[in-house]
Backbone as CSV, one residue per row, in Angstrom:
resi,resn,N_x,N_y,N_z,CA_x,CA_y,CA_z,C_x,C_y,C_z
1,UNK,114.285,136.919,133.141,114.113,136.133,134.358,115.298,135.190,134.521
2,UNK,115.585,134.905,135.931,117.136,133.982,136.206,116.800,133.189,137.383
3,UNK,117.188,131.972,136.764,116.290,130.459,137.062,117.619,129.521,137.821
4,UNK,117.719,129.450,139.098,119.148,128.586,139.568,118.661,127.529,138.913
5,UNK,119.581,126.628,138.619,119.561,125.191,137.840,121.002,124.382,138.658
6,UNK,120.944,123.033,138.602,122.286,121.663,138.740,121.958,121.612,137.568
7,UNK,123.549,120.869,137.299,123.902,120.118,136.159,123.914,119.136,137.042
8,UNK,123.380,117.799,136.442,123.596,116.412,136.942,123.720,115.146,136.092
9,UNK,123.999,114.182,136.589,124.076,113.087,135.761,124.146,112.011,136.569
10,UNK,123.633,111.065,135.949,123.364,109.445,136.571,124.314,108.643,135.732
11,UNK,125.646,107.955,135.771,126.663,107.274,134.838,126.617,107.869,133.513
12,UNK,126.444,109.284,133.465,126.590,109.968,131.973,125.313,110.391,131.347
13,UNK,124.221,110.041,132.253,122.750,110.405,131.512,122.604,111.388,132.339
14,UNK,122.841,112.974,131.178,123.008,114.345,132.408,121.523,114.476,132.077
15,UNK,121.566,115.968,133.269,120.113,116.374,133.455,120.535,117.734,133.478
16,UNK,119.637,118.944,133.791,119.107,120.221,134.128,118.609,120.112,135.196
17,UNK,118.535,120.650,136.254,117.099,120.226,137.380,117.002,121.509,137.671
18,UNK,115.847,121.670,138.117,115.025,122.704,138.087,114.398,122.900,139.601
19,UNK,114.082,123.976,140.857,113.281,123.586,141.328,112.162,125.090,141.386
20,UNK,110.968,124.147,141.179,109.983,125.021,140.692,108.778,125.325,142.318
21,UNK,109.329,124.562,143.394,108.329,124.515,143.933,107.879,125.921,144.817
22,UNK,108.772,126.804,144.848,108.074,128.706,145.356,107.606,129.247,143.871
23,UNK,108.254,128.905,143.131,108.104,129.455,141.726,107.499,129.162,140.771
24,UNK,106.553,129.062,140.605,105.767,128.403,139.350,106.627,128.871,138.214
25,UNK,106.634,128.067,136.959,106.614,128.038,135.754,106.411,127.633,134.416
26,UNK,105.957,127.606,133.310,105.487,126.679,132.890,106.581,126.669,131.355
27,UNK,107.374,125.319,131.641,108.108,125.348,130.473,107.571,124.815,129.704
28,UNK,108.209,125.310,128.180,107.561,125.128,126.767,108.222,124.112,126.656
29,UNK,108.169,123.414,125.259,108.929,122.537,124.618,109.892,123.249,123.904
30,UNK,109.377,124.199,123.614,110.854,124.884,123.133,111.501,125.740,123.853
31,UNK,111.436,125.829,124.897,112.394,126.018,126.077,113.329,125.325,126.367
32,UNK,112.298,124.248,126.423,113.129,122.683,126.744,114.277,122.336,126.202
33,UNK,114.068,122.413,124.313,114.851,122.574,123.298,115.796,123.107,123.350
34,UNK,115.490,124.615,124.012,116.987,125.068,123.772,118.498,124.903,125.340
35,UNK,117.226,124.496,126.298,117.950,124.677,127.214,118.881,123.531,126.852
36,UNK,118.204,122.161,126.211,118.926,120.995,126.320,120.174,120.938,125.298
37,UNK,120.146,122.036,124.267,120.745,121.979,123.224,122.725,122.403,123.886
38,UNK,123.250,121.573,122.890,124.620,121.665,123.418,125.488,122.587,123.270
39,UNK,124.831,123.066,122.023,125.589,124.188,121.827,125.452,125.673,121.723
40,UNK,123.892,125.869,122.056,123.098,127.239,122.290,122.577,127.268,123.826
41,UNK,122.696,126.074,124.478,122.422,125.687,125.625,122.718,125.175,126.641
42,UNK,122.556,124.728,128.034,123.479,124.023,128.748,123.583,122.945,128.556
43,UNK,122.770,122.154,127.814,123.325,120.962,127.443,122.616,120.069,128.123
44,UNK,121.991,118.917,127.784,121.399,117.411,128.930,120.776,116.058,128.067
45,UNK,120.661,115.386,128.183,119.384,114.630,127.820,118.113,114.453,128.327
46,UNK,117.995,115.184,129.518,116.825,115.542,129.924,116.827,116.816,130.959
47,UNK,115.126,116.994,131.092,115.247,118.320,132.498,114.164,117.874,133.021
48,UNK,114.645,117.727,134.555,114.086,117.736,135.892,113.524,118.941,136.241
49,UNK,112.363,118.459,136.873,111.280,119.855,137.596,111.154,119.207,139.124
50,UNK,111.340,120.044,139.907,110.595,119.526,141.076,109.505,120.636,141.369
51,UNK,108.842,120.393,142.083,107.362,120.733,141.874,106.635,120.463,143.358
52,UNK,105.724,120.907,143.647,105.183,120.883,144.724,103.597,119.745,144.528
53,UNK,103.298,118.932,145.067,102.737,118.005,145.106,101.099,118.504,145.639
54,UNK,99.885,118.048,145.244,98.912,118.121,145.880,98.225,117.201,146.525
55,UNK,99.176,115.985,146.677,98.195,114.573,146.726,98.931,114.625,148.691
56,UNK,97.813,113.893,149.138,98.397,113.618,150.357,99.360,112.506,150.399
57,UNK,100.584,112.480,151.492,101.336,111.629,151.856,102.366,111.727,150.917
58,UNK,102.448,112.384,149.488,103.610,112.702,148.405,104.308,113.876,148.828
59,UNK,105.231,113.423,148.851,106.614,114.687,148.754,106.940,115.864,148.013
60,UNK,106.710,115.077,147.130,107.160,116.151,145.569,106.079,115.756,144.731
61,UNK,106.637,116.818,143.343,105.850,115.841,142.288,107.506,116.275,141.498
62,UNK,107.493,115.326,140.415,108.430,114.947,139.635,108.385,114.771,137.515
63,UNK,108.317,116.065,137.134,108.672,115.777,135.647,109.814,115.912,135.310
64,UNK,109.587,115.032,133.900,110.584,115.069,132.660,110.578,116.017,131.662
65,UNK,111.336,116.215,131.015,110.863,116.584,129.763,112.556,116.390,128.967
66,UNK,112.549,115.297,127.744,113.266,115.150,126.533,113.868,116.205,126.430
67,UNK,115.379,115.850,125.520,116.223,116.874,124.777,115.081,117.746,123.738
68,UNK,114.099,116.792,123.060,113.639,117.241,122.438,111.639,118.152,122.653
69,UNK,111.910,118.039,123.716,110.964,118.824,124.414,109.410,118.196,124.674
70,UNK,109.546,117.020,124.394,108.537,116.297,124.605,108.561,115.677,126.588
71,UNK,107.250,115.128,126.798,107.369,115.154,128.549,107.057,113.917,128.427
72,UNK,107.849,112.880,129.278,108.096,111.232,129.786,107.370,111.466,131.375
73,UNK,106.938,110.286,131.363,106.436,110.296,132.569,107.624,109.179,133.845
74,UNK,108.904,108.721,132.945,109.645,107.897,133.841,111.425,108.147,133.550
75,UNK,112.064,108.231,134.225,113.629,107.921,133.472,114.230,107.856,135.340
76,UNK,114.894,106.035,135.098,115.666,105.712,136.209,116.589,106.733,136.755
77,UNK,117.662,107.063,136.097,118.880,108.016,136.153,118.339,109.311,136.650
78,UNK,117.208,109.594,136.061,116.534,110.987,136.949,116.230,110.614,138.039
79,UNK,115.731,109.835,138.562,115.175,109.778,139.422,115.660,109.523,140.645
80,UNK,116.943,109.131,140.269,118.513,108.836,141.142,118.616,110.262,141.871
81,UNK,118.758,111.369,140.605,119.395,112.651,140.294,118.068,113.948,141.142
82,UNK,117.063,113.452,141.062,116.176,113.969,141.780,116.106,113.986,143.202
83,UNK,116.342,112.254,143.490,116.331,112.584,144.886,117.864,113.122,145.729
84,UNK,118.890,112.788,144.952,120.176,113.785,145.650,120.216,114.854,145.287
85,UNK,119.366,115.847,144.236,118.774,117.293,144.285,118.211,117.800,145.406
86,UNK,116.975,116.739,145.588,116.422,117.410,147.091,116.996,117.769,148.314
87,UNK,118.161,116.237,148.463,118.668,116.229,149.559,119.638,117.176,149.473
88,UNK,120.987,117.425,148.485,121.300,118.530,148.744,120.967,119.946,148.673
89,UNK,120.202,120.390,148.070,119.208,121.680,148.182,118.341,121.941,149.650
90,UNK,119.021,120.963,150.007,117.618,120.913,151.702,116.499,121.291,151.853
91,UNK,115.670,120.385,151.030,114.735,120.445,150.431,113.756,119.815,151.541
92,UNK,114.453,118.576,151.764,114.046,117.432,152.616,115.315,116.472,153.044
93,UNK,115.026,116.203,154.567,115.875,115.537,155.572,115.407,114.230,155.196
94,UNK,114.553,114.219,154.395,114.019,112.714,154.437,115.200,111.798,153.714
95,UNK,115.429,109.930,154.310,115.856,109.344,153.344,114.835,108.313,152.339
96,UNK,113.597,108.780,152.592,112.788,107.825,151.597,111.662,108.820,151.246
97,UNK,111.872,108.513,149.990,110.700,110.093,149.488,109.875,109.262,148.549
98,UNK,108.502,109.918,148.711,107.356,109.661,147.738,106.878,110.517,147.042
99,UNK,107.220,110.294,145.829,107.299,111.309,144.842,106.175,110.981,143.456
100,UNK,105.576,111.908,142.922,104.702,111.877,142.248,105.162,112.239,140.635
101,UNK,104.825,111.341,139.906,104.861,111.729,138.419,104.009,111.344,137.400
102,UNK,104.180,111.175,136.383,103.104,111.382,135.164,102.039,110.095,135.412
103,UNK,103.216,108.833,135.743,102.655,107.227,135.740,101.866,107.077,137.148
104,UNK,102.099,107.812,137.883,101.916,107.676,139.340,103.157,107.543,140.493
105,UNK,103.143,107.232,141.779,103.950,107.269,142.143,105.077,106.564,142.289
106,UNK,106.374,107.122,142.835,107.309,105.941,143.267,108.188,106.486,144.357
107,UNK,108.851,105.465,144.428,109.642,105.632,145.920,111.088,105.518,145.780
108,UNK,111.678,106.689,146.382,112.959,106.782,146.444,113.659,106.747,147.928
109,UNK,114.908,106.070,147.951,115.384,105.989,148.857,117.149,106.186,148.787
110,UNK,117.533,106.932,149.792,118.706,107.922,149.755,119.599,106.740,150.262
111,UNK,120.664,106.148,150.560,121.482,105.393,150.900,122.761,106.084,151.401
112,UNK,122.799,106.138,153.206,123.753,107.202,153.811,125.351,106.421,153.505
113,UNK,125.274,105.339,153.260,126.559,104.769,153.240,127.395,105.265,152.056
114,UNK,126.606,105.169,151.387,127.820,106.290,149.981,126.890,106.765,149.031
115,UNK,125.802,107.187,149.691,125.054,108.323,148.771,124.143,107.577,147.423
116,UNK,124.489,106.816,147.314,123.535,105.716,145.890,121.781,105.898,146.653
117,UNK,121.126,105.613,145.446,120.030,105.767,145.801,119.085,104.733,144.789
118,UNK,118.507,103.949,145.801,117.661,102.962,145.387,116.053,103.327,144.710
119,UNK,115.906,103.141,143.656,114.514,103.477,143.667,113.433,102.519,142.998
120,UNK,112.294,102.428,143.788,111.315,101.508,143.127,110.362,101.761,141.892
121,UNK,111.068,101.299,141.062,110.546,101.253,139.626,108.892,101.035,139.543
122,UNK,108.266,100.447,140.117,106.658,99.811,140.032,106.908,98.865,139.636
123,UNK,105.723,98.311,139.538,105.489,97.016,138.568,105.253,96.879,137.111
124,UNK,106.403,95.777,136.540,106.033,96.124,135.019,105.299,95.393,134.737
125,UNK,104.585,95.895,133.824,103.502,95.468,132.512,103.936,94.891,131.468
126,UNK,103.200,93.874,130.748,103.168,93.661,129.792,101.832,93.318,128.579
127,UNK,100.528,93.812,129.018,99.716,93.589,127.930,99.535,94.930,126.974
128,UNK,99.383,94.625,125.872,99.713,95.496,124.759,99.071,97.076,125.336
129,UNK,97.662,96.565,125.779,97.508,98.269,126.013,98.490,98.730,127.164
130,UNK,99.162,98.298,127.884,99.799,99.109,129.215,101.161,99.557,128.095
131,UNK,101.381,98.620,127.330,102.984,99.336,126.743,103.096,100.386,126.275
132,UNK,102.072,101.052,125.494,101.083,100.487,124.574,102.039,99.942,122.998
133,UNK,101.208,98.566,122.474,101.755,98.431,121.431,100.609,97.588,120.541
134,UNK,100.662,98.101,119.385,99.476,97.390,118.470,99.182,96.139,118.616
135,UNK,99.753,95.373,119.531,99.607,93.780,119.001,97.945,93.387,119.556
136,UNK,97.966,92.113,119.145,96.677,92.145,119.596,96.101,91.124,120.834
137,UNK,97.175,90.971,121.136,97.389,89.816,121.739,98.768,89.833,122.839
138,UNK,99.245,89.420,124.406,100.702,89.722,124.804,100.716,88.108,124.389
139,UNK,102.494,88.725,123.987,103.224,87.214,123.498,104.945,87.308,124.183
140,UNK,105.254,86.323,124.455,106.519,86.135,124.766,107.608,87.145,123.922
141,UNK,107.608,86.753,122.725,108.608,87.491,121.919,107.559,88.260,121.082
142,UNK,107.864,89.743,120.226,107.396,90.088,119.523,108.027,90.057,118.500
143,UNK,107.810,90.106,116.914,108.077,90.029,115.999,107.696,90.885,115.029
144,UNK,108.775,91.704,113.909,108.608,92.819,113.379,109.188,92.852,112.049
145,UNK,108.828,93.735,111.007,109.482,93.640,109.973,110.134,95.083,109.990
146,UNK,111.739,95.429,110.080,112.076,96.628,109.950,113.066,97.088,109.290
147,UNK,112.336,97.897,107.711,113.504,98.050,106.987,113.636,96.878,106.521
148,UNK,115.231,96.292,106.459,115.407,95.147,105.896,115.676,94.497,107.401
149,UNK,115.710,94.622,108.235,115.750,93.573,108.979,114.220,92.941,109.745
150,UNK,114.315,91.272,110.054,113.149,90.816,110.816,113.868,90.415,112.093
151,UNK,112.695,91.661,112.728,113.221,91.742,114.082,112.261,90.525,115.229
152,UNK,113.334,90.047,116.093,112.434,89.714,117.256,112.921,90.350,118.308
153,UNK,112.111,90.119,119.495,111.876,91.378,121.177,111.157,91.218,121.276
154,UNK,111.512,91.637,122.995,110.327,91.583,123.829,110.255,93.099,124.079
155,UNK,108.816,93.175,124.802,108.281,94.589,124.837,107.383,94.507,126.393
156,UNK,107.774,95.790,127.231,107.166,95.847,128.107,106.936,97.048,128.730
157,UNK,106.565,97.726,129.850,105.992,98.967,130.313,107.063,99.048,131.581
158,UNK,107.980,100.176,131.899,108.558,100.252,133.278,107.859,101.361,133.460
159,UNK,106.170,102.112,133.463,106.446,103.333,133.235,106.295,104.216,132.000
160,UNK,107.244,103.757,131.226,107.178,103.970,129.683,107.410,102.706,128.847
161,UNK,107.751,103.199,127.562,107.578,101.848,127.209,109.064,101.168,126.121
162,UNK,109.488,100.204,126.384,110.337,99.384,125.796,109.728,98.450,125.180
163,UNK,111.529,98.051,124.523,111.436,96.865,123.166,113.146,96.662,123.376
164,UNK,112.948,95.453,123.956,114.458,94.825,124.103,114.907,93.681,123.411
165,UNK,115.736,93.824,122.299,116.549,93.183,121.257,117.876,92.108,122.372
166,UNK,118.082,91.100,122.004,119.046,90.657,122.283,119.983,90.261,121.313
167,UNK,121.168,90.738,121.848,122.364,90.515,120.526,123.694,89.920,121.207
168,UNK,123.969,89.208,120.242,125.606,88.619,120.421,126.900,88.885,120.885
169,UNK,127.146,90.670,120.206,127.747,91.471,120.606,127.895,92.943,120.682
170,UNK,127.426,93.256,122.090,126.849,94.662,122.307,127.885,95.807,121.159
171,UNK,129.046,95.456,120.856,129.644,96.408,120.428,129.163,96.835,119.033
172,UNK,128.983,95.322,118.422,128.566,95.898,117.151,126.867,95.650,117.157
173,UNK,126.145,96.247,118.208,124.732,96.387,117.704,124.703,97.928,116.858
174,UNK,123.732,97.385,116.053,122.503,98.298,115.562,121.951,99.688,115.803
175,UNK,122.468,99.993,117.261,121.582,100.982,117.843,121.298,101.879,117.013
176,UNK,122.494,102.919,116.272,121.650,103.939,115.677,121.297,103.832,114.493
177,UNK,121.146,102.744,113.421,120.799,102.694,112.885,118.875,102.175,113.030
178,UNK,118.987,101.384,113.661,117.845,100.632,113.947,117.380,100.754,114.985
179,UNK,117.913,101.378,116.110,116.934,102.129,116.869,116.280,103.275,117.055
180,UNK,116.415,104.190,115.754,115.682,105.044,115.837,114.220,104.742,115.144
181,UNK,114.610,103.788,114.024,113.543,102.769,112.609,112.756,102.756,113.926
182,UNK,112.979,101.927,114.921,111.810,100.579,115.824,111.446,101.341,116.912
183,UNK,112.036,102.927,117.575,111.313,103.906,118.353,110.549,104.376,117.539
184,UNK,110.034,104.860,116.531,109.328,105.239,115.560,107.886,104.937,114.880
185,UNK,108.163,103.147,115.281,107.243,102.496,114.365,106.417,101.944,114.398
186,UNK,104.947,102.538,113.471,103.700,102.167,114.209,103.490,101.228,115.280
187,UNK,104.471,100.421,115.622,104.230,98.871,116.430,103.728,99.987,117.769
188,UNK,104.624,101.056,117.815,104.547,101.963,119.492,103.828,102.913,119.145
189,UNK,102.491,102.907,119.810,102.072,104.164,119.095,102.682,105.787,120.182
190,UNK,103.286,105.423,121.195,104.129,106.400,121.743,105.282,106.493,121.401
191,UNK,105.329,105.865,120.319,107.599,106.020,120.719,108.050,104.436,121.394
192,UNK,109.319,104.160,121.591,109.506,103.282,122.915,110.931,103.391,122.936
193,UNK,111.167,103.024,124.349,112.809,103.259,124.093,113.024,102.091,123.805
194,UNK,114.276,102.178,122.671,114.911,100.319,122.473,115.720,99.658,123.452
195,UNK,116.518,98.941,123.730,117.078,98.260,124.423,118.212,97.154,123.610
196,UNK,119.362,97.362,123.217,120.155,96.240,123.073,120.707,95.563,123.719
197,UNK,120.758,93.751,124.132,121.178,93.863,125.488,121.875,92.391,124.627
198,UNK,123.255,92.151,125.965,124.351,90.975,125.610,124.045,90.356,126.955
199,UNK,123.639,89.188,126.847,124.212,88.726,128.414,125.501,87.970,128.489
200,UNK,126.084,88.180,129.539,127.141,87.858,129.834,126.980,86.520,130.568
201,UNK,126.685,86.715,131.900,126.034,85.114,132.402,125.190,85.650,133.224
202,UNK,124.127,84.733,134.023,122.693,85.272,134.637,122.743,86.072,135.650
203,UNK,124.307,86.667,136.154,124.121,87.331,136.850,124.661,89.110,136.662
204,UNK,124.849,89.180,134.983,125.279,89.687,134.591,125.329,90.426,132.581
205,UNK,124.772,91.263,132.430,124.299,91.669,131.116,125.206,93.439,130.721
206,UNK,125.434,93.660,129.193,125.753,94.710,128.769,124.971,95.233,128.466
207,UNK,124.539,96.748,128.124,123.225,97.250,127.406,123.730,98.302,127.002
208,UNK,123.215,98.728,125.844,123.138,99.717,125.250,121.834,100.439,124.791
209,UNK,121.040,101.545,125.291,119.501,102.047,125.118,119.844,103.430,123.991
210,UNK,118.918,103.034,123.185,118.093,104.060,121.957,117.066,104.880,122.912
211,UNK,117.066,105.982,123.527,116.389,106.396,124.099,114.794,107.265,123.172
212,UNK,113.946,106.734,123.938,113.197,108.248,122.436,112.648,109.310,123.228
213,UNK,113.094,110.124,122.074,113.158,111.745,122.337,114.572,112.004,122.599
214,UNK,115.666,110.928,122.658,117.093,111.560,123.116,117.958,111.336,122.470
215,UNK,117.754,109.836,121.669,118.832,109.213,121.042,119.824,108.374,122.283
216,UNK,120.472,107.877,121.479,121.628,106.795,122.125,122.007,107.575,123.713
217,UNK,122.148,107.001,124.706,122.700,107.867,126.079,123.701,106.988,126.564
218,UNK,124.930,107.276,127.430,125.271,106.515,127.824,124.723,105.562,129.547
219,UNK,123.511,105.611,129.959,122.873,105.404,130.433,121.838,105.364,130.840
220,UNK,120.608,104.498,131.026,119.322,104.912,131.064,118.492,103.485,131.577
221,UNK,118.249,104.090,132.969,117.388,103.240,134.106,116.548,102.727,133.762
222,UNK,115.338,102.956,133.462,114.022,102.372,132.584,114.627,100.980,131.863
223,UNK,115.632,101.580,131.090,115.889,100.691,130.186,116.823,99.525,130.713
224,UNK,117.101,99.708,131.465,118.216,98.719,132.399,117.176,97.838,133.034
225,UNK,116.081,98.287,134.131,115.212,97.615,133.994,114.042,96.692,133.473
226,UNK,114.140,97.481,132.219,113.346,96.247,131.332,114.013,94.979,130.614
227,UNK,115.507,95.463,130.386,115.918,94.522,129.817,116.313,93.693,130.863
228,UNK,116.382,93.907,132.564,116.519,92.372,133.312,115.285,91.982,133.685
229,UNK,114.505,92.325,133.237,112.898,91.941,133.629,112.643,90.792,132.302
230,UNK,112.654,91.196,131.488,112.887,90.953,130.393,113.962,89.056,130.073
231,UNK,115.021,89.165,130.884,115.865,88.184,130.909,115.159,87.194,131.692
232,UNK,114.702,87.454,133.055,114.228,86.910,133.726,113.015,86.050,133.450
233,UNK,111.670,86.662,132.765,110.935,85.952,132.454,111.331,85.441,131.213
234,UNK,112.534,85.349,130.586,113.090,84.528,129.189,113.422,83.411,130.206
235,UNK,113.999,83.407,131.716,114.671,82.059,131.890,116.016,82.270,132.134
236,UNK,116.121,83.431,131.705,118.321,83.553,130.991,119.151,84.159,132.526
237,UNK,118.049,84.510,133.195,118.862,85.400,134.385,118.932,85.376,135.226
238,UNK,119.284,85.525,136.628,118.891,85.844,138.181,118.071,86.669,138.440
239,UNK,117.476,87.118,139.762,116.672,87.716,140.398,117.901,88.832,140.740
240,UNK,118.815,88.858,140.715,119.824,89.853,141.053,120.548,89.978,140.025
241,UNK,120.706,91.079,139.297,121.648,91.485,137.962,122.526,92.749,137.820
242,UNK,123.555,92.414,137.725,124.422,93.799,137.540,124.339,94.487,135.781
243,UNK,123.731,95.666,135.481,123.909,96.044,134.198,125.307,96.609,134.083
244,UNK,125.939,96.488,132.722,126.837,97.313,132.599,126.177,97.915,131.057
245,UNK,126.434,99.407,131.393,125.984,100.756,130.579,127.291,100.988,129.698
246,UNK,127.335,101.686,129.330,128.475,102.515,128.611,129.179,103.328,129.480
247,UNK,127.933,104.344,130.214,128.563,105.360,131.772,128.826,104.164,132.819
248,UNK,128.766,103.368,133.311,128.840,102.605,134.328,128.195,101.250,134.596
249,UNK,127.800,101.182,135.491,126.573,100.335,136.052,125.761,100.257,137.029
250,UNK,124.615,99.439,137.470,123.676,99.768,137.722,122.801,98.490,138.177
251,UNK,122.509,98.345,139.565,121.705,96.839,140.077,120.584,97.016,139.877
252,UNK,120.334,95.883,139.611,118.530,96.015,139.556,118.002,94.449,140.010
253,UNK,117.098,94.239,140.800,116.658,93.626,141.159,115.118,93.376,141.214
254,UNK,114.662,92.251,140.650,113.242,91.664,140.531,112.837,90.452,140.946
255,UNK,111.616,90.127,141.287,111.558,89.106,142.223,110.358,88.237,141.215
256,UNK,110.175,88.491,140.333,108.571,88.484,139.228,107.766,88.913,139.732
257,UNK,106.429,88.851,139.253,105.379,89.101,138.820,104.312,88.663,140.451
258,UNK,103.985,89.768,140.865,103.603,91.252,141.089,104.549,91.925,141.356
259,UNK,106.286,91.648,141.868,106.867,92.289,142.876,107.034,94.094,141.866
260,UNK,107.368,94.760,142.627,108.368,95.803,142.041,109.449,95.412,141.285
261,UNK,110.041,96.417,140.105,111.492,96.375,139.909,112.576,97.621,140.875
262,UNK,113.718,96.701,141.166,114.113,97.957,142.553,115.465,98.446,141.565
263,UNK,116.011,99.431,141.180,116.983,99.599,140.877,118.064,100.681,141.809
264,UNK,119.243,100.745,141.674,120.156,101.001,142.653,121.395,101.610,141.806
265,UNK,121.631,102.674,142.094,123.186,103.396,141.583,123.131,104.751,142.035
266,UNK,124.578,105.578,141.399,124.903,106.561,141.200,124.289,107.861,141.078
267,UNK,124.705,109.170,141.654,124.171,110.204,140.787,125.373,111.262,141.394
268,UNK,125.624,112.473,140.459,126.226,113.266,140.511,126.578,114.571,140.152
269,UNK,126.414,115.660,140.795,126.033,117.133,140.520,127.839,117.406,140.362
270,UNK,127.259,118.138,138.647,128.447,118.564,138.255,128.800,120.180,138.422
271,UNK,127.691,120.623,137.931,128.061,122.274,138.394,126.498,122.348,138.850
272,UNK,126.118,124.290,139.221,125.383,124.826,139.278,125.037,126.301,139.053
273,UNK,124.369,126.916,138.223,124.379,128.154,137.485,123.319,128.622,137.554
274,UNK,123.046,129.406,136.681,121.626,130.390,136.508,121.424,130.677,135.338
275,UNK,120.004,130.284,134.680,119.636,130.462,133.204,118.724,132.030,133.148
276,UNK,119.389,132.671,132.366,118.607,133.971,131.548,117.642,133.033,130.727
277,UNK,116.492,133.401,131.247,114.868,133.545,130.083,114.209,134.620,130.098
278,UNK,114.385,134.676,128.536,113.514,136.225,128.237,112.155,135.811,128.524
279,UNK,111.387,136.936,128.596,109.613,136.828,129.369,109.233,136.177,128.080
280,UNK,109.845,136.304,126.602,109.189,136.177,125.400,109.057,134.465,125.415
281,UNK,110.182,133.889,125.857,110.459,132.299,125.694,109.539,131.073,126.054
């Protein structure tokens, strides 16, 4: 069987995208695996499905699924990459799409002036069951013993779930050493992505994300968002913040608690091909 696919990417966080909606299919995790793999495969940190929706007033529906074949119900950079899939596939004329995924819905919006695309994150969470995280109690900072280090962070839900470290200097964080320890560890009983973040001044922060299921990326929305959500209710930030990623950067904007988090950037289709799957796969 031969499956058209984009290559895409949001500031370096590539994708696969897929569109499934004449075609049913049901990918494995080890499909997933190999498609994502770099060197038996085309390569990504994640794969996009678009999908045909059953709910009224939704557009699409919208999965993930990890390098490592596990399924997220959120990732910013996809979701960038999703909606300039649709639009160029002419899928939909629309510039604001309501799109359905694991968490529920969200809203994307196409931006004709140079193609960026804004999308509304929801509202984040923070009591232990929405993150989910063992504590027993929500607290400002959380506190951890990992390995040899005692960690503090905050922890919250965009969707999925984070744990954002603040450090001195983004260059020499931790990430792969210690962010794979603290995605791991009982504290999450899902996983969580980490977050290392520098601020620069309140209108302005570096980050570096431990993704889980992907490892280190050079970009990743969720995580950009939690860590200025994150700043904000510390005190440290503006309501308007520019991230800088490793791939680029990336606005995000929050207003507190109920508003949405809105984030805003890039996306970009690098090639487009066709995957051989045997019926066996």
């Amino acid at each position: 069987m031969k499956f058209p696919f984009s290559k895409m990417h949001g500031l370096g966080n590539d994708f696969v995208v897929f569109n499934f909606i004449e075609r049913s299919f049901d990918m494995s995790p080890e499909l997933a695996r190999q498609i994502a793999d770099r060197h038996l495969g085309v390569g990504c940190d994640q794969i996009l499905i678009v999908e045909k929706s059953s709910r009224s007033g939704i557009d699409f529906k919208y999965r993930i699924l990890n390098s490592d074949g596990s399924e997220v119900a959120q990732c910013g950079n996809g979701a960038r990459c999703f909606a300039s899939f649709v639009h160029d596939e002419g899928l939909s004329n629309k510039n604001i799409l309501h799109v359905e995924t694991l968490n529920g819905e969200i809203v994307l919006e196409r931006n004709q002036d140079d193609g960026s695309v804004t999308v509304n994150m929801g509202v984040p969470q923070f009591s232990p069951a929405a993150i989910p995280i063992t504590a027993e109690k929500e607290q400002d900072v959380y506190k951890l013993e990992v390995g040899a280090d005692s960690l503090e962070f905050y922890a919250m839900s965009i969707g999925n779930p984070h744990a954002v470290i603040c450090v001195k200097d983004i260059s020499q964080a931790p990430v792969l050493s210690l962010g794979p320890m603290l995605e791991k560890h009982p504290f999450f009983p899902e996983r969580a992505n980490i977050g290392f973040m520098q601020i620069i001044d309140r209108d302005t922060i570096t980050l570096r994300v431990f993704e889980r299921g992907v490892g280190e990326t050079s970009a990743c929305g969720s995580g950009a968002c939690a860590a200025v959500v994150c700043g904000i209710r510390a005190g440290d930030l503006n309501q308007q913040v520019r991230v800088i990623l490793p791939g680029g950067h990336l606005d995000i904007q929050w207003q507190g608690t109920p508003s949405p988090v809105m984030m805003t950037g890039p996306s970009s289709t690098v090639f487009k091909g066709e995957l051989f799957v045997e019926k066996s796969a």
